[in-house]
C-alpha positions as a Markdown table, in Angstrom:
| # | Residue | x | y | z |
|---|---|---|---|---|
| 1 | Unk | -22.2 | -2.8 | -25.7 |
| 2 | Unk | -23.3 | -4.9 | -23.0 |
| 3 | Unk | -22.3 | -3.6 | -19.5 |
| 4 | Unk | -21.2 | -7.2 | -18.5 |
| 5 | Unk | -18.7 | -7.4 | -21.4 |
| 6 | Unk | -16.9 | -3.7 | -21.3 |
| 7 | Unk | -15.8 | -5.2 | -17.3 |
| 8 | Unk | -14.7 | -8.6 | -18.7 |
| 9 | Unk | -12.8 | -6.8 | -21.9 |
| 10 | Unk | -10.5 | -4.9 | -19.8 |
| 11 | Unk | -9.9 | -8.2 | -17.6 |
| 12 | Unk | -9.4 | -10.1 | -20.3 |
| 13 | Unk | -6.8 | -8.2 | -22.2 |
| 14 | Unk | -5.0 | -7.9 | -18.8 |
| 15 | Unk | -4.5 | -11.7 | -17.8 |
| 16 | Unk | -3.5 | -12.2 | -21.3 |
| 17 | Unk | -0.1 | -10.9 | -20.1 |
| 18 | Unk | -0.1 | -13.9 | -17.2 |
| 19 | Unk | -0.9 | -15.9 | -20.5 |
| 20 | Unk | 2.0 | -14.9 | -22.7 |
| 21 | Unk | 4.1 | -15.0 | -19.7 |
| 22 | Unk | 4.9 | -19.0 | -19.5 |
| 23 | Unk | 4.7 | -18.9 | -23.8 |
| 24 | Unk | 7.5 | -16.4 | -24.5 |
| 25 | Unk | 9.7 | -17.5 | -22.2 |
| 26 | Unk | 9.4 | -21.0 | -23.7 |
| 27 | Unk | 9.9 | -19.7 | -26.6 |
| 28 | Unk | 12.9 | -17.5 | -25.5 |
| 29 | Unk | 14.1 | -20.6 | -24.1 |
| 30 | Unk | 14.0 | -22.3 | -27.1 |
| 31 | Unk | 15.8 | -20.0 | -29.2 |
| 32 | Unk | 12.7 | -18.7 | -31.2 |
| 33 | Unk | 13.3 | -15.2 | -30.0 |
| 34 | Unk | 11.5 | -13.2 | -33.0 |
| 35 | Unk | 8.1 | -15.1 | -31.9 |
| 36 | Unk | 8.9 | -14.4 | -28.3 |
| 37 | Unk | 9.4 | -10.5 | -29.1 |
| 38 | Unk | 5.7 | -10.4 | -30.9 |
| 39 | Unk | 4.2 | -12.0 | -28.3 |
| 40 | Unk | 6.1 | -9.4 | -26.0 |
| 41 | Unk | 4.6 | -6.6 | -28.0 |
| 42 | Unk | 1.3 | -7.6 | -28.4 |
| 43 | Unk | 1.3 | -8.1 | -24.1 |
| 44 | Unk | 2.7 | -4.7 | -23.7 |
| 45 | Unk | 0.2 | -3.2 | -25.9 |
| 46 | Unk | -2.6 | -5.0 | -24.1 |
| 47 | Unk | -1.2 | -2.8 | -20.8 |
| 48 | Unk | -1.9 | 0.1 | -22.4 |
| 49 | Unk | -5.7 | -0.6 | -23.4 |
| 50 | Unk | -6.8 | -2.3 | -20.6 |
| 51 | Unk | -6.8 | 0.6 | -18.2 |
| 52 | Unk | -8.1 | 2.7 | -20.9 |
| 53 | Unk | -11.2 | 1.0 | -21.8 |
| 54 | Unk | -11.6 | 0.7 | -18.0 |
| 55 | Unk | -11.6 | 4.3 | -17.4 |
| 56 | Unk | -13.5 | 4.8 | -20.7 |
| 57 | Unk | -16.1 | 2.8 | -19.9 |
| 58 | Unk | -16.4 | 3.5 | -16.1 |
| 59 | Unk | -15.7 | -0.2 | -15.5 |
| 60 | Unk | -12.8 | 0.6 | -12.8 |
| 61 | Unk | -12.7 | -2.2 | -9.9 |
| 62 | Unk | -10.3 | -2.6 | -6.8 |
| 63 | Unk | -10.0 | -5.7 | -8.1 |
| 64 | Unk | -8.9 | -5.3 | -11.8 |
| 65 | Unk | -6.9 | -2.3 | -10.0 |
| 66 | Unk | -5.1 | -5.7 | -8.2 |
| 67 | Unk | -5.1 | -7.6 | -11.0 |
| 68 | Unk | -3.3 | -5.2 | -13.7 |
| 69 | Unk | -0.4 | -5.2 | -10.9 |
| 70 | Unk | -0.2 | -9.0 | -10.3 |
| 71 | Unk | 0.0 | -9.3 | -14.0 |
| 72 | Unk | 2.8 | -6.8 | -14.7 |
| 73 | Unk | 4.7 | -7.5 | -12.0 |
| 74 | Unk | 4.3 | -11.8 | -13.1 |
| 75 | Unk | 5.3 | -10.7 | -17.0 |
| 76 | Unk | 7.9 | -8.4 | -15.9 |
| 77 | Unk | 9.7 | -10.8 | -13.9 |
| 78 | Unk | 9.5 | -13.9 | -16.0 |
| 79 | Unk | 10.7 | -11.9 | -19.1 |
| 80 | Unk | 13.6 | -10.5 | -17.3 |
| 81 | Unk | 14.7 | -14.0 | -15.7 |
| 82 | Unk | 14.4 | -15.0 | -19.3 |
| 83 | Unk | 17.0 | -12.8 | -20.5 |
| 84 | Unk | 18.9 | -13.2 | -17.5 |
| 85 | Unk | 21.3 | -16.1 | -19.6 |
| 86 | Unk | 22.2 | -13.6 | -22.5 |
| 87 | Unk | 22.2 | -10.5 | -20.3 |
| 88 | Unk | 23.6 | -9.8 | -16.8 |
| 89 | Unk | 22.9 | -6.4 | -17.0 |
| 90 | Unk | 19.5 | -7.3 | -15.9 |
| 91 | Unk | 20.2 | -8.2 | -13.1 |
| 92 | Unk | 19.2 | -5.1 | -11.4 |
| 93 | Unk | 16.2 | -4.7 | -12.9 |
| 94 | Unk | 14.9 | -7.5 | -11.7 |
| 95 | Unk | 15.7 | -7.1 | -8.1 |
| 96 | Unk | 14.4 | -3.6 | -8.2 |
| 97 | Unk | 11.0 | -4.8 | -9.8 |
| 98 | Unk | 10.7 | -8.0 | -7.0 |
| 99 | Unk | 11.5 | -4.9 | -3.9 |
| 100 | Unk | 8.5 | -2.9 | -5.9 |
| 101 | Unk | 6.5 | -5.9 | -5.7 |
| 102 | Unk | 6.8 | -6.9 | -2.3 |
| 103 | Unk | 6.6 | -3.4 | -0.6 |
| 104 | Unk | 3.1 | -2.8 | -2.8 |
| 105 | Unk | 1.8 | -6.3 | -1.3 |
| 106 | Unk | 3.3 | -5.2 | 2.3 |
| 107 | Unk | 1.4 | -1.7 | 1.8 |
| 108 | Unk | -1.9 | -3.0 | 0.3 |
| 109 | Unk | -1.7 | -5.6 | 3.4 |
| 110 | Unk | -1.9 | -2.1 | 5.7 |
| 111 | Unk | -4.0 | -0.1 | 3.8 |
| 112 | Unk | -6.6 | -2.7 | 1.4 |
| 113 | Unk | -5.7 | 0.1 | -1.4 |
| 114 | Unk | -4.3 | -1.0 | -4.9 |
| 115 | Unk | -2.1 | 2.0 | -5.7 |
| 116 | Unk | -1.3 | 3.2 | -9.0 |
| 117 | Unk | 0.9 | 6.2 | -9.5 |
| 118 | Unk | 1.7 | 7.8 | -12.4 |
| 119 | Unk | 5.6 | 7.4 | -12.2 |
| 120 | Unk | 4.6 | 3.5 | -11.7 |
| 121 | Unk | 2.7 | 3.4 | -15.4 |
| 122 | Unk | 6.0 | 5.0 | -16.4 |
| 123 | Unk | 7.8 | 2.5 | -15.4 |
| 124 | Unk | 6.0 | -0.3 | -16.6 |
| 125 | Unk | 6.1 | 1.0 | -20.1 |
| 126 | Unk | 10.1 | 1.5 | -19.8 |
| 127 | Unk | 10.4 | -1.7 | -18.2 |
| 128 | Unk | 8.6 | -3.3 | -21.1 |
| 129 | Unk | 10.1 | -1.4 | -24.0 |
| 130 | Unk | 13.8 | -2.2 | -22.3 |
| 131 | Unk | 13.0 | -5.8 | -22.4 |
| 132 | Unk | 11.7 | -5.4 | -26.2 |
| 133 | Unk | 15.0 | -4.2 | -27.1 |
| 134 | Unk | 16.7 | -7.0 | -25.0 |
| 135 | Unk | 14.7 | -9.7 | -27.1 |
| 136 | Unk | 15.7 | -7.5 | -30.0 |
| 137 | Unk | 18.9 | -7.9 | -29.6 |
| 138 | Unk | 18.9 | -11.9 | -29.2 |
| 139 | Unk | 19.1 | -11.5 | -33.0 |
| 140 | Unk | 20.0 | -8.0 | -34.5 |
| 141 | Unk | 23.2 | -7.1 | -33.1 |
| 142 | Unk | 22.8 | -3.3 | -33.4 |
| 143 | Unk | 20.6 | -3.1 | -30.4 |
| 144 | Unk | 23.5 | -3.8 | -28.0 |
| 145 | Unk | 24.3 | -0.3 | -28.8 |
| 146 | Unk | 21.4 | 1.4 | -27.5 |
| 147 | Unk | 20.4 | -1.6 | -24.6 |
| 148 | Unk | 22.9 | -0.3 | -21.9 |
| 149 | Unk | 21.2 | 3.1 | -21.9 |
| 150 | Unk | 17.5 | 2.0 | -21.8 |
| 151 | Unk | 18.6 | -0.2 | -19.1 |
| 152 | Unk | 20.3 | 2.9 | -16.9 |
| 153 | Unk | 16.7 | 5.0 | -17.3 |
| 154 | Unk | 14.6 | 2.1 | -16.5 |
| 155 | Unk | 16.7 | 1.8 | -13.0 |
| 156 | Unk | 16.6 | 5.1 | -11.7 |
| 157 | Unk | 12.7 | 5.2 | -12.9 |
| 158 | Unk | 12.6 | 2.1 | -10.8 |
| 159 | Unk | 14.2 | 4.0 | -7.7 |
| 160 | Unk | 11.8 | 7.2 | -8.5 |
| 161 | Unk | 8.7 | 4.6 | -8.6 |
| 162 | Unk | 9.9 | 3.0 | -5.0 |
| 163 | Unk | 10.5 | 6.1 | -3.5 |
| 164 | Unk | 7.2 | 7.6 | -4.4 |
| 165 | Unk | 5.4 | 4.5 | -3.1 |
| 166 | Unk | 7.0 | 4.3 | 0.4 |
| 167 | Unk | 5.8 | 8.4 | 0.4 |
| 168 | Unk | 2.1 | 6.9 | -0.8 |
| 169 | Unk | 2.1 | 4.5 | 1.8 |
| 170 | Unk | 2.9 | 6.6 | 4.3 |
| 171 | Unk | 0.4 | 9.5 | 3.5 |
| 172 | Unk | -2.3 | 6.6 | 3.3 |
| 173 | Unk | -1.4 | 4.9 | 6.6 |
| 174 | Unk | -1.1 | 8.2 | 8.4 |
| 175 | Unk | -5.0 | 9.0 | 6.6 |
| 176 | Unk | -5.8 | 5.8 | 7.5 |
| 177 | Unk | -5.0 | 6.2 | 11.9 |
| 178 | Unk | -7.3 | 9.5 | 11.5 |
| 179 | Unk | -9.5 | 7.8 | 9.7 |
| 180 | Unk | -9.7 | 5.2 | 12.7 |
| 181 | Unk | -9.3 | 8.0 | 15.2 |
| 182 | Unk | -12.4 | 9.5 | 14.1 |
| 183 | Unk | -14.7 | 6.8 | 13.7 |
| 184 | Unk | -13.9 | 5.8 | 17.3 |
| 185 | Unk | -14.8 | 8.9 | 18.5 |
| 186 | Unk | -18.4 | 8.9 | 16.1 |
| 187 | Unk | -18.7 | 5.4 | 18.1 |
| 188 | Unk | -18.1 | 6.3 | 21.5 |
| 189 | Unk | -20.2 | 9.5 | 21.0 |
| 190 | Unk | -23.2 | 7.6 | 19.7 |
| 191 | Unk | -22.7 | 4.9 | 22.5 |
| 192 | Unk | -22.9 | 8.2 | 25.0 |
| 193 | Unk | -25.8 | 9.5 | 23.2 |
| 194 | Unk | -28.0 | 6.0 | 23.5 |
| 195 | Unk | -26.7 | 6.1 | 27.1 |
| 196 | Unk | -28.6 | 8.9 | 28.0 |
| 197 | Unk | -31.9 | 7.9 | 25.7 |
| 198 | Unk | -32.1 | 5.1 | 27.6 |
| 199 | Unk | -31.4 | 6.5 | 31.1 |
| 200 | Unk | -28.3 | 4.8 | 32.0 |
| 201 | Unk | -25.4 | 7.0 | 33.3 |
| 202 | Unk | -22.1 | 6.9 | 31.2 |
| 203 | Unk | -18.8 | 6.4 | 33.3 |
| 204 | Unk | -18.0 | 10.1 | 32.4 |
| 205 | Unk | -21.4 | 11.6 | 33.6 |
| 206 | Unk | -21.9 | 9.4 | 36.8 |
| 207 | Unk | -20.5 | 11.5 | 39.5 |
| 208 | Unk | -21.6 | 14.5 | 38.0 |
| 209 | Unk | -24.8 | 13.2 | 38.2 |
| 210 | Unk | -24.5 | 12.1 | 41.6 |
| 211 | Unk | -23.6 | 15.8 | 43.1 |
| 212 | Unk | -26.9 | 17.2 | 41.4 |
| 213 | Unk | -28.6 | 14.8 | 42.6 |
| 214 | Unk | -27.0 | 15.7 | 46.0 |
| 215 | Unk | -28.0 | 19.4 | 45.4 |
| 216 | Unk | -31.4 | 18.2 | 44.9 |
| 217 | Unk | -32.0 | 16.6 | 48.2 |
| 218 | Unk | -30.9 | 19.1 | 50.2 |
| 219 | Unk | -33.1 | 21.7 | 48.9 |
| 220 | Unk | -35.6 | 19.1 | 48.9 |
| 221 | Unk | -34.7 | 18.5 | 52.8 |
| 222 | Unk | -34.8 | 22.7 | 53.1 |
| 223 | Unk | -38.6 | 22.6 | 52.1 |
């Protein structure tokens, strides 16, 4: 396959999900809630593959790394608010999943890293299949039952994923100063080092300079 296509597939199935986002809720809107829950499973399936082929292929970017976050975090939202007039309950998972979403643009603003842990890709895939079973039970009644539970994992997941990200954040903003410490000090070595090529006394060596010099004359006085 051509190299240009296996880094647009993995793209492409991943804002199909910022696609779907505006349909199904339309669609949830409008009462059509069997259409909207295809259309919910397809998305979710397309977050499954379009890391894989990624990896697969060696493809992996910074930037789809970004964009596969945007994208859940954009269909995550907009199908919870969606369900937000049948079910209350909800209402926790969406505040949860906009705290997530902030802090991750507040750490990526300190760090320029797209983080994805393991307990997040958890999450996402109880996130969706909880809101799968909440457009399930727009029209079979039996999935009430089971809702309230998948609900209750999905929010201490949620808490689990937030936690692990501020302790992320941290360990990469802590790399991050030593990182900076230790360029610096590269720098200023390298600044010291084409001091002395090019015969011009550093702050630090001048007056030790200036006492050998000293020495020198007065054994040059001597003689």
């Amino acid at each position: 396959m051509n190299p240009k296509y296996k880094v647009m597939i993995p793209n492409i199935l991943t804002l199909s999900r910022l696609v779907f986002t505006p349909i199904i809720i339309i669609l949830g809107l409008t009462k059509n809630y069997k259409a909207a829950l295809i259309l919910v499973i397809i998305a979710s399936i397309t977050d499954l593959f379009d890391g894989k082929l990624a990896r697969k292929w060696n493809t992996t970017t910074n930037y789809g790394a970004r964009l596969d976050a945007l994208c859940d975090k954009i269909f995550a939202i907009g199908l919870i608010a969606c369900l937000l007039s049948k079910f209350k309950i909800f209402i926790p998972l969406l505040i949860l999943e906009c705290i997530i979403g902030l802090f991750n643009l507040y750490a990526y603003s300190k760090t320029k890293k797209a983080e994805s842990l393991m307990i997040g890709k958890i999450k996402t895939t109880f996130l969706f299949i909880t809101v799968s079973i909440g457009f399930s039970s727009l029209f079979l009644n039996w999935f009430n039952s089971i809702i309230n539970g998948f609900i209750l994992v999905t929010l201490n997941i949620q808490v689990l994923t937030f936690i692990s990200y501020i302790i992320k954040f941290y360990d990469n903003y802590k790399n991050k100063e030593v990182e900076q410490a230790i360029i610096q000090d590269r720098d200023d070595t390298r600044t010291k080092i084409y001091d002395i090529e090019e015969k011009k006394e550093p702050k630090e060596f001048s007056s030790d300079t200036k006492v050998l010099n000293h020495i020198k004359d007065i054994f040059l006085d001597e003689d």
